[in-house]
N, C-alpha and C positions, 0 to 999 in steps of 0.2 A: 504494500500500500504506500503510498506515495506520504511521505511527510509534509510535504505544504499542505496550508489551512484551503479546505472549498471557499467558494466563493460567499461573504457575510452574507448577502441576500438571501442563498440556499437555507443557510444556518438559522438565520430570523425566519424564516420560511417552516421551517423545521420546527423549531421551538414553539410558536404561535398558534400551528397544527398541533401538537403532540400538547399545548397546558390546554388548550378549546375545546380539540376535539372533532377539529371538523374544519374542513378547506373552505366551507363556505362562509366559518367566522372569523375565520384568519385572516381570508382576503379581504372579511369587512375592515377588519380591525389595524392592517398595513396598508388601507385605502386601493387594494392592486383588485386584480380580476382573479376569478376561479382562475382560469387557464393557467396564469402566471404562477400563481401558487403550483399548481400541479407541473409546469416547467421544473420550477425550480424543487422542487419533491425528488423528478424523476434524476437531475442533475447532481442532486447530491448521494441517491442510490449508486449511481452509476460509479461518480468518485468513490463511494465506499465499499462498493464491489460487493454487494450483499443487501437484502431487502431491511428499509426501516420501518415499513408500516405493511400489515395486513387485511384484506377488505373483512369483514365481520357484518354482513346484512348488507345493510346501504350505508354502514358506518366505517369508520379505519378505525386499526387497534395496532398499538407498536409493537413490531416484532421483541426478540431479548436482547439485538442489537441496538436496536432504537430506543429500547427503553435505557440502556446502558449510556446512550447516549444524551436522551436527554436528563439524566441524572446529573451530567458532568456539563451540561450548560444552560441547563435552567435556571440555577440561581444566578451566574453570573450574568444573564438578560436580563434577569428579577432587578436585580443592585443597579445594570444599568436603565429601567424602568423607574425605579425610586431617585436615584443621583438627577433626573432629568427633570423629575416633577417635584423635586426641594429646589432644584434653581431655575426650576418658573415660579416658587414661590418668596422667591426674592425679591428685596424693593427693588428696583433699578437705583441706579447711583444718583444722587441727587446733582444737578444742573451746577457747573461751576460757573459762580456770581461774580463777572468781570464787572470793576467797575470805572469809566474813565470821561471824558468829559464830552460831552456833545458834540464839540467842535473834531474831537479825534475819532469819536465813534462813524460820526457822518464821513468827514473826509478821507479817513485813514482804515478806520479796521474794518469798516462793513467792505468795500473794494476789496479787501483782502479776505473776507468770509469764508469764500469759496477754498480759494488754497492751503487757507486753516484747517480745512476740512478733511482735505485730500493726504494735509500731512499729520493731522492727531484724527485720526475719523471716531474717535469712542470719546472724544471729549465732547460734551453738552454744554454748551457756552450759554451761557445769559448775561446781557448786556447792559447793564445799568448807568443809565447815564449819572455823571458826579460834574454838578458846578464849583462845589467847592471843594478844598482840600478835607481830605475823609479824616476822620478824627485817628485819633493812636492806634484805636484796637480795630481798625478799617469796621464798625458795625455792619452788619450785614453780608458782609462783600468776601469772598474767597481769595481776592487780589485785587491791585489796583494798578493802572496802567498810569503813568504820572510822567510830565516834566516838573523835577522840584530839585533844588540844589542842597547839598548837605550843610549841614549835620541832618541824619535822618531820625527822627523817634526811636525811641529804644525796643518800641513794642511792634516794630518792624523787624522783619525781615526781608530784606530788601537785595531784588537780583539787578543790578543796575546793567543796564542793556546799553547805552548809545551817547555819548557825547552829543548834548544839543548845538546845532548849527543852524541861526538864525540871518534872514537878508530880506535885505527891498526886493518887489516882485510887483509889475504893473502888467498891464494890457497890453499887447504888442498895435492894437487900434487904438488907443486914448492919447491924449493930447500931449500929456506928459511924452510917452517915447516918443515922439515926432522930436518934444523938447531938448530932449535928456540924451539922444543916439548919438552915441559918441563921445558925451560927456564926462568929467572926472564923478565923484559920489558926492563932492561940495557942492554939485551943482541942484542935490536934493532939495536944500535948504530955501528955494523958491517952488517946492511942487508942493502938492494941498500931500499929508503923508498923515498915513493911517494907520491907527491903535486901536488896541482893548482896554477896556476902563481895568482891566484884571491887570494889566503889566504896563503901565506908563510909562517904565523905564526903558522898554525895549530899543525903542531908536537911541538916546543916548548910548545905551549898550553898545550899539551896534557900534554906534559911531568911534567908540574911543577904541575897537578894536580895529576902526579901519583909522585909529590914530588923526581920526580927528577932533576938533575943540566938541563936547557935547551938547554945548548949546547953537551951534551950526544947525543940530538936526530938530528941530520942537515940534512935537505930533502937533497937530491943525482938528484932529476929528476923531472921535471915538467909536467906538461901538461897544457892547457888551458882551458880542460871542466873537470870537476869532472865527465863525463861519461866517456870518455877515458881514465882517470889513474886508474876507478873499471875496467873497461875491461883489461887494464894492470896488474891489480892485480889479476883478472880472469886465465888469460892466464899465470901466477906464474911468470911475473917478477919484480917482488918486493912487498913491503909493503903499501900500502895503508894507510892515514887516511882521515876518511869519517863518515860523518853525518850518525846516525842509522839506522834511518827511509830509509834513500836511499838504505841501505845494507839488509836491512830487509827480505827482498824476498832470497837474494843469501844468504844468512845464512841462512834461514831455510832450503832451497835444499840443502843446502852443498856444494854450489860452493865457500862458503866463510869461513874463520876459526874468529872468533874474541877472542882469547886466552887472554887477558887483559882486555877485558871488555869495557864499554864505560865511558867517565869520563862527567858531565855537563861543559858547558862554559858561559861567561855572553849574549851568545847571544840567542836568541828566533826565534821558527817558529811564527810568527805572518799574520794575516790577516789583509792586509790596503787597508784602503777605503778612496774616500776625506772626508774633514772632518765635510759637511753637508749634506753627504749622507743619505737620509732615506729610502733606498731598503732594501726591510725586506727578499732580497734573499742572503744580505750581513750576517744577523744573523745568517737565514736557514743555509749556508757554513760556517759559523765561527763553528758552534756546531758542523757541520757533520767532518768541520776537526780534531775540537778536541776530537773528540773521536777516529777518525781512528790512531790520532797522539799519545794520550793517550795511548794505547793497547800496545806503542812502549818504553813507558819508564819505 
């Protein structure tokens, strides 16, 4: 007799007939046809070279080799019958609660949804939008996707993903680049230039890393979400300064110019978790982000 195992179908074929009692409940019960069942019956006789079942009226009865046989694999169908229906009785894993600010949700990680998907496919993300900085012990949140400079809370753990790199970014249609094509970055200092009420200092920033005087550069116009002053710079009324990674997309299409470039600041994209967290889907996203963040600097 041949040492390799027949074919599992046969065997689950086998077993199904032999605990029921009958080809007709067996094929109910593995959703297949009589026939199939009876295929596979005659398929594993054959491999075992000897009869496992005997007709008995209009019923089957297992010979001394079938009953031998199904002794030695009953239970272990049994076991895996029971292992199958305790982990369907299992919660599913509950949703890991990202949480990050409007402006990066919209712009940045829903675009990226998809390839998040393709690269962790068993993480359940939920997306919490956060306008303000999440308290110590992140409430609610399983992580938070953040630019924020150190020193970080104690009640973090914090995977810091990206060096932030910030730059002016206008409309390649608006009045300004007609103005400004060619020009040095002092020449900012005459365009209408645009902030969030969150970060007023950002043009200064900017400015004294392109080593210029920081009052050359004085926002003109506010807005409250860093999405509606890119969409204002979109639609060419004024200058923009704005995190890379958020522009990334409208500068490759060409909806955006960035003629000076982007300059670093001391603050960081980082991932914070609490800080005895041991969710290894905290890791899993820390890597996945820095790599999509990487690509960016």
């Amino acid at each position: 007799m041949s040492r390799e195992l027949p074919p599992l179908n046969a065997l689950r074929a086998f077993e199904a007939v032999a605990r029921l009692g009958s080809v007709s409940r067996a094929a109910e019960e593995l959703h297949v046809t009589h026939g199939a069942i009876s295929r596979q019956l005659r398929a594993l006789e054959e491999a075992a070279g000897r009869p496992l079942f005997s007709r008995q009226g209009r019923g089957l009865a297992l010979t001394p080799t079938g009953q031998q046989l199904h002794e030695r694999i009953g239970a272990p169908f049994a076991r895996l019958r029971e292992g199958w229906a305790a982990l369907r009785q299992l919660p599913l894993q509950a949703p890991f609660v990202l949480g990050c600010s409007a402006s990066v949700l919209a712009r940045w990680m829903i675009p990226r949804l998809e390839r998040l998907g393709r690269e962790l496919p068993t993480l359940r993300l939920h997306l919490a939008a956060q306008e303000d900085m999440p308290g110590a012990h992140l409430p609610g949140l399983d992580a938070a996707l953040l630019l924020a400079a150190p020193p970080w809370p104690r009640d973090w753990q914090v995977h810091e993903l990206a060096a932030e790199r910030i730059g002016p970014v206008l409309s390649p249609r608006g009045s300004s680049a007609r103005r400004l094509r060619g020009q040095p970055a002092r020449a900012l200092g005459g365009e209408s230039l645009l902030h969030t009420t969150s970060r007023p200092q950002a043009w200064p920033e900017w400015a004294r890393a392109m080593r210029l005087p920081a009052h050359t550069l004085q926002p003109t116009q506010a807005f409250d979400h860093l999405y509606f002053m890119l969409e204002a710079a979109v639609a060419g009324l004024g200058v923009a300064i704005a995190p890379e990674p958020l522009v990334a997309d409208e500068l490759a299409a060409g909806r955006l110019l960035a003629p000076w470039g982007f300059r670093r600041t001391r603050a960081r994209w980082i991932l914070a978790a609490p800080a005895r967290s041991e969710d290894a889907r905290v890791v899993a996203l820390a890597k996945w982000l820095r790599t999509e963040l990487a690509e960016r600097e």
